[in-house]
N, C-alpha and C positions, 0 to 999 in steps of 0.2 A: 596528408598533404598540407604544409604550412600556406600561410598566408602570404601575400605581400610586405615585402619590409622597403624602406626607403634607403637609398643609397649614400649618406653621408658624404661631405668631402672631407678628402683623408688631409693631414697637416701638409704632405706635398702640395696637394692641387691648392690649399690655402695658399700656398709660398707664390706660387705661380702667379694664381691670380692677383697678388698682392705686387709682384714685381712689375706682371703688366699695366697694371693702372700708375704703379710709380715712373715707369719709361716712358707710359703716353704721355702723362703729365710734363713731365721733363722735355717732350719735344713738343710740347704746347709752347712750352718756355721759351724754344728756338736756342737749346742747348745743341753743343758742336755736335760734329758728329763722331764721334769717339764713341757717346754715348749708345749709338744706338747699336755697338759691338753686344749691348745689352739684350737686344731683342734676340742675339740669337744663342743664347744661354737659356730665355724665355721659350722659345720656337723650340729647341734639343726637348727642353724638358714637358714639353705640350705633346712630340711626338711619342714619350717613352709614355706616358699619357694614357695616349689614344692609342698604344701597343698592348700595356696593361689591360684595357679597356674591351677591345677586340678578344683577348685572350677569356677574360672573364665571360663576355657574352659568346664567344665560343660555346662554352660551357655548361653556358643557361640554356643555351638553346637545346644542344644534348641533352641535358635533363628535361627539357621539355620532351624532346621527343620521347624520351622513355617511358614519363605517366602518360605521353598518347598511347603505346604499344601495349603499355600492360590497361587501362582501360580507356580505349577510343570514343564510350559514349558520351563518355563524361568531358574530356580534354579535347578530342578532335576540334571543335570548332574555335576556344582558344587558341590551339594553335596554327590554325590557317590565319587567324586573326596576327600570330609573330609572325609567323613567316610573310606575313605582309610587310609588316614593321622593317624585319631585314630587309626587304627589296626597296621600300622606301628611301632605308637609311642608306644603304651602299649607294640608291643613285642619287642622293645630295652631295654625298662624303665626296663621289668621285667627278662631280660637278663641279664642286668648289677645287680639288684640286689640279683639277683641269686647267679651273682659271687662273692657281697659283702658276702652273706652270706657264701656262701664256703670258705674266707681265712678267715672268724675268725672264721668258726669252725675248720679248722686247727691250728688257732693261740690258741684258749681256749679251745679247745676238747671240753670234757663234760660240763664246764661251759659256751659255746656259747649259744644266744640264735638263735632263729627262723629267730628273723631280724637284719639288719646290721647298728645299730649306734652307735656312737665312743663313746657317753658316758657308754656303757653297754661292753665295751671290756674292757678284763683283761690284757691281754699283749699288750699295744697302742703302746710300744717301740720294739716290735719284729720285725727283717728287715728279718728275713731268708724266713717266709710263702709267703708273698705277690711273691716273686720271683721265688719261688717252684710254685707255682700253676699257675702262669701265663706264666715264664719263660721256667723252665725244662719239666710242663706237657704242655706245648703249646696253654695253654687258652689265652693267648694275645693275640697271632694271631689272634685268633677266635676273638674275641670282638674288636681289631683293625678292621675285614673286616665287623662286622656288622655295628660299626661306622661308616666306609666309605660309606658300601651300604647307610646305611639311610640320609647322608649328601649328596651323588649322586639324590637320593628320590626327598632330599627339593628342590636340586638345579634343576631338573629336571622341578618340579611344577612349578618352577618361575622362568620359561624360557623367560618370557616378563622384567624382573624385573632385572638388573644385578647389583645391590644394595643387594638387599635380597640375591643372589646366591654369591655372595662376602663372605656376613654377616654369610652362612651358611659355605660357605668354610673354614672362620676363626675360627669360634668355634668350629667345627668336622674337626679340622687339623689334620691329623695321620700323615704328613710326617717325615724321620729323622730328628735328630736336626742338628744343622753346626759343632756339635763336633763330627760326625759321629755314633753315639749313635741312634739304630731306634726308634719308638715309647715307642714302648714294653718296651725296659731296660732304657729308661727316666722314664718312669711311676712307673715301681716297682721292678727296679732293687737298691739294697738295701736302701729301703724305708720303715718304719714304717709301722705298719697297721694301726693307726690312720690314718697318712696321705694317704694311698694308698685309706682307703675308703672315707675319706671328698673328695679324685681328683674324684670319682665312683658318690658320692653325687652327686658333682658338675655339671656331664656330664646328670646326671636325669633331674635336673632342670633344662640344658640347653635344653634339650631334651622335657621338659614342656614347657618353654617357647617358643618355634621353632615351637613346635605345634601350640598355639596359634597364632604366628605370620601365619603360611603357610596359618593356617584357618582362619584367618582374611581377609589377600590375599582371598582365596578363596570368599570366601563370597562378597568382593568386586567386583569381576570378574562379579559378576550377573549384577552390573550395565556399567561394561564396556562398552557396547555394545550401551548404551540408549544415545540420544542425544536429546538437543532441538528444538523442530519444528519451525521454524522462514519461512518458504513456505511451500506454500498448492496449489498441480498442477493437475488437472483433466488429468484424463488418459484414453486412451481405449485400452482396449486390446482383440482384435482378436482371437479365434480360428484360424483361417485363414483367408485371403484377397481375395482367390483367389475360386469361389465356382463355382460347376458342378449344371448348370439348374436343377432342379428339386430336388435341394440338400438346404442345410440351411444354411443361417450365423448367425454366433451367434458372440457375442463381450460381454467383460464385463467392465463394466465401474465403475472405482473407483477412491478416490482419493490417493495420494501417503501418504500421513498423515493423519489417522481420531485418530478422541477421539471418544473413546468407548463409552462414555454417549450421546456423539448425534448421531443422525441418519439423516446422510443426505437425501436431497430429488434430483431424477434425472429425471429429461425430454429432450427427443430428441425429438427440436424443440418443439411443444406446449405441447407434450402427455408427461403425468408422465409415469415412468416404475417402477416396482417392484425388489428391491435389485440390481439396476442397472446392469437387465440384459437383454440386447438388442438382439430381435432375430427377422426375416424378413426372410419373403419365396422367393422363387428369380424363376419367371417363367420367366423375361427374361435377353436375356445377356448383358455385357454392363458394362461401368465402372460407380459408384453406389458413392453419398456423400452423408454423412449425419452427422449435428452438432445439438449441445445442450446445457443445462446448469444443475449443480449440484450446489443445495444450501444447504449451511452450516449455523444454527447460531453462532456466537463467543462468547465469555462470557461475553462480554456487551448486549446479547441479539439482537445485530444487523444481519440482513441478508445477508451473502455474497455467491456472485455468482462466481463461477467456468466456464469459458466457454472450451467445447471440440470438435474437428471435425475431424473426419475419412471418409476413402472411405473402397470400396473391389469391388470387378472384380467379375462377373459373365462369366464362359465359356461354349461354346459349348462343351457336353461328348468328348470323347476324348480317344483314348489309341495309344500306339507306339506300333507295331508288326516289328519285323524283324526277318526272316529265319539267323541262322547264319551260316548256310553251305548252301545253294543254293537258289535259287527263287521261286523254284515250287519243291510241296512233293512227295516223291518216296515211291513207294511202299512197304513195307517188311524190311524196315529200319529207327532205330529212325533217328527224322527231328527237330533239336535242335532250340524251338525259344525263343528269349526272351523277353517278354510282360513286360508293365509298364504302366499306367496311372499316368499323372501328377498331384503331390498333394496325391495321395492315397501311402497310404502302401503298399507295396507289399503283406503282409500277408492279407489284404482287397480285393486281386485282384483275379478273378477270370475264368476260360473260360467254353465254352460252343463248341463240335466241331460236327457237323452234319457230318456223313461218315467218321468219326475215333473218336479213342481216345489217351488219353491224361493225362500223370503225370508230376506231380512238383518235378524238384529234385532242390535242393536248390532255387536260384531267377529263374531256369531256367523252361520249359517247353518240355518236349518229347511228339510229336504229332507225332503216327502213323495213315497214311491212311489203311482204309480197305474194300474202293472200287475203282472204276476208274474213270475218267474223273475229275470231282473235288471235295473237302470238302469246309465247310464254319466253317472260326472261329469265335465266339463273345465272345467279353470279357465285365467283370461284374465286378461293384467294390462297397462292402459295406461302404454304408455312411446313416448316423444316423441310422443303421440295417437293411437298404434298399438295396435289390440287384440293382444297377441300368446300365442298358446296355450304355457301353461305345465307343462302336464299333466293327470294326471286318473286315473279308476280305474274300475273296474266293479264294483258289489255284487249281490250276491245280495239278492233279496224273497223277504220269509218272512213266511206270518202268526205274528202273536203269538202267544206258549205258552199254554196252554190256565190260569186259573183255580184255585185251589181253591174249595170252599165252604164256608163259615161260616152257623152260626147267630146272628144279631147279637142282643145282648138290652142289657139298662140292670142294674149291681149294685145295691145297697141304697144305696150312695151317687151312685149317679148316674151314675157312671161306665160307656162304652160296651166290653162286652165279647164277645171272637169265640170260639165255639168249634165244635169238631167232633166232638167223643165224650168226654163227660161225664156229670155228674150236674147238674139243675136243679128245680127245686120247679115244681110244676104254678102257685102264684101266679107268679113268672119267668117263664114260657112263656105265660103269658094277659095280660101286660101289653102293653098296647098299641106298645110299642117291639121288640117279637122280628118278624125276618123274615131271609129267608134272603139269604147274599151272597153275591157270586162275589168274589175278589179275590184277587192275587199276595200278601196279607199283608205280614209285617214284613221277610221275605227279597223283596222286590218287587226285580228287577234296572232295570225298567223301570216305566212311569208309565200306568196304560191303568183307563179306567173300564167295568166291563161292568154289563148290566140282565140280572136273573134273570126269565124270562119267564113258565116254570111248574115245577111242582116233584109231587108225591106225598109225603103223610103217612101210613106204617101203622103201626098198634098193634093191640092184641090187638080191637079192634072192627070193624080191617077196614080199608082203604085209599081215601083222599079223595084225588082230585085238583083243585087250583088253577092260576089265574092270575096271573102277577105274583109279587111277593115275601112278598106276607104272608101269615098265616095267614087261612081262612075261618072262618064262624061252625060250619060241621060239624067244622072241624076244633079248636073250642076245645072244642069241647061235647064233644067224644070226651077232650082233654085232662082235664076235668074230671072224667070217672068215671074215671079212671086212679088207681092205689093205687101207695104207694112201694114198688120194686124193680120196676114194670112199665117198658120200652122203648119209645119213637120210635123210630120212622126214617125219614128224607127223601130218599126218592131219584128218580130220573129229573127232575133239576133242569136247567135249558135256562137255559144267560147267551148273548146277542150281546154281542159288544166291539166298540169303533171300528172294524177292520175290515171290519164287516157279518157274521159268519162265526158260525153258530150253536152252541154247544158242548153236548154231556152234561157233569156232573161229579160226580166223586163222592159218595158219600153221607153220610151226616150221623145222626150216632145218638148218641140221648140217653135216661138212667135217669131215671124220677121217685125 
């Protein structure tokens, strides 16, 4: 598949161009109008143009399709990329002749026809329409921004190419001119409708031939990528290195360059293999070489050899367990660990736990125990579809440590505060927010909610017993005749924690 070539202008389209710039000149002049019988010899020969033009990318586009069908891996997205290009270009081309045709049916009313060329316009010398429809009703603007967009389009495409993106910028130029004058009132501000359609003509053709150019580009691009083979290196490429006993290695062996019409042959060491694909069971551990040779013939029919050599590691199963909040599992409480086998996925890893259970919540693992003394974990890891045990460990169950207890109360600002032998003001102590708490406090190693069941308060009136955490009404009314440097004390206070298991804890004493 060739390259990209650039589309030359041919000596016609020279002529063309040369005559238009000589007639625009000449109506700069405010030459008769006789002259401008000129534009439509310019406009005939701009249309046989954009006929040729048309014909041509007919063409190219067919041959594009073709190296799509015979190979689509290669071409396919090139050519979604022209077939863009097409729909682009048809909907400017028929934009702008849209709007040819709208100022000579304002220039000739009833005697307009259907389509816009200068030889079939009766008023070729009229300046007022081109100006009205473009100017006053705003259609310039319009067809200035879709100019733009489409010149944005090409240069877009040929973003490799900053020759093409130049070349498109020059011909779809809408900027003002340096007389201050914007696109718009250079174009057809008091300008003939001859001339105003041969400039419309003109921007078609450009617009044909742009296409052809961006789709030639395109179509070039398919070979961008190809280069010539000048080294041919054997290769092996691994699944992995690194394999669990009882697990498979598999490698594939190719060369970095083949030609599609031969078929090489591969053997490691003496033995051929089939599609150079190397596979060996591996029952023991140990680090493992093995070399070979792949033969090619060239196109003189001679045989050349390739030589290659690799290793891979055979390991003992294997997995890493680690508790990430303590050493040994507690009862009644999730026991966060985090499992991994080297080499496997995590979504291949698996466990297995005798006297609890156990959920994955992301990489991670919650193991609840739900007997005593110990659980055993194993873990599994799928390889070739094979559950294979990778290890595991046995922990010790232990109920969770026992609690302190806190006095919980509210300060002056709101704030919740714990203590255990202080001083507090009888108002503090009757506010409806004190009761008693069980909790590992600010040194907590671990995360466990416990409920205080019942407790005893004595003071010098004698000893109340409760239920629950809070204070009772005997025991606020006792608070109340209390005088400053008299003692609380709260003891025989009873917490359950998640494991079910009911605790005493210590006691709790406070000065008014």
């Amino acid at each position: 598949m060739s390259g990209a070539k650039n589309c030359p202008e041919t000596p016609r389209q020279k002529m063309i161009g040369m005559m238009y710039l000589v007639l625009t000149a000449m109506l700069a002049l405010n030459v008769s109008s006789s002259i401008l019988e000129g534009f439509t010899m310019v406009d005939n020969s701009l249309h046989t143009t954009i006929e040729s033009s048309e014909i041509r990318n007919k063409s190219l586009y067919a041959d594009f399709q073709d190296l799509a069908d015979k190979n689509p891996a290669k071409v396919r997205e090139w050519l979604e990329k022209a077939k863009t290009v097409k729909v682009k270009s048809d909907e400017i081309f028929k934009y702008i002749e849209d709007f040819k045709v709208k100022i000579v049916k304002m220039t000739d009313n009833k005697e307009a026809n259907d389509s816009a060329y200068v030889k079939q316009i009766k008023a070729k010398d009229n300046l007022d329409k081109p100006s009205e429809y473009a100017i006053t009703l705003g259609n310039g603007k319009i067809l200035k921004q879709k100019i733009s967009d489409y010149r944005d389009f090409l240069i877009k495409l040929s973003e490799n190419n900053p020759m093409k993106q130049k070349m498109y910028q020059d011909i779809f130029a809408t900027n003002d001119g340096k007389d201050g004058k914007s696109w718009v009132e250079s174009t057809f501000e008091m300008m003939p409708v001859s001339a105003v359609v041969t400039i419309l003509t003109k921007y078609q053709s450009d617009v044909r031939a742009s296409e052809a150019e961006v789709v030639q580009y395109l179509k070039g691009q398919t070979d961008a990528m190809d280069f010539r083979v000048n080294k041919i290196t054997a290769l092996v490429v691994p699944n992995t290195r690194y394999v669990i006993r009882g697990g498979k290695y598999s490698a594939q062996i190719v060369l970095s360059a083949v030609d599609s019409t031969k078929v090489p042959e591969y053997y490691v060491g003496s033995s051929a293999i089939k599609n150079g694909l190397y596979e060996v069971s591996c029952g023991k551990t140990g680090a493992f070489t093995y070399n070979g040779m792949i033969k090619l013939p060239g196109n003189d029919g001679t045989i050349r050899s390739y030589a290659f050599k690799s290793d891979y590691i055979v390991g003992e199963p294997s997995a890493t367990i680690s508790n990430e909040d303590l050493n040994v599992v507690y009862r009644g409480i999730d026991n966060k660990f985090s499992i991994s086998v080297p080499g496997v996925a995590a979504e291949n890893v698996t466990l297995r736990v005798s006297g609890g259970s156990f959920q994955k919540s992301g990489t991670k693992y919650i193991i609840r125990a739900n007997q005593d003394n110990d659980i055993n974990i194993a873990v599994y890891a799928k390889i070739d579809g094979k559950d294979l045990p990778m290890g595991g460990g046995s922990y010790r169950v232990k109920y969770i440590p026992d609690p302190k207890s806190f006095l919980q109360y509210s300060d002056a600002g709101g704030i919740t505060r714990l203590i255990q032998d202080g001083s507090l003001t009888k108002k503090t102590l009757k506010s409806s927010g004190v009761s008693i708490l069980a909790s590992y406090g600010q040194d907590e190693l671990i995360k466990a909610n416990f409920s205080v069941t019942s407790f005893t308060m004595v003071s010098i009136f004698g000893s109340v017993d409760t239920n629950g955490s809070k204070l009772n009404s005997r025991m606020l009314s006792d608070i109340d005749k209390l005088e400053g440097g008299d003692l609380l004390t709260f003891k025989n206070i009873k917490a359950v924690g998640p494991d079910g298991k009911s605790r005493s804890l210590s006691l709790i004493q406070i000065q008014i």
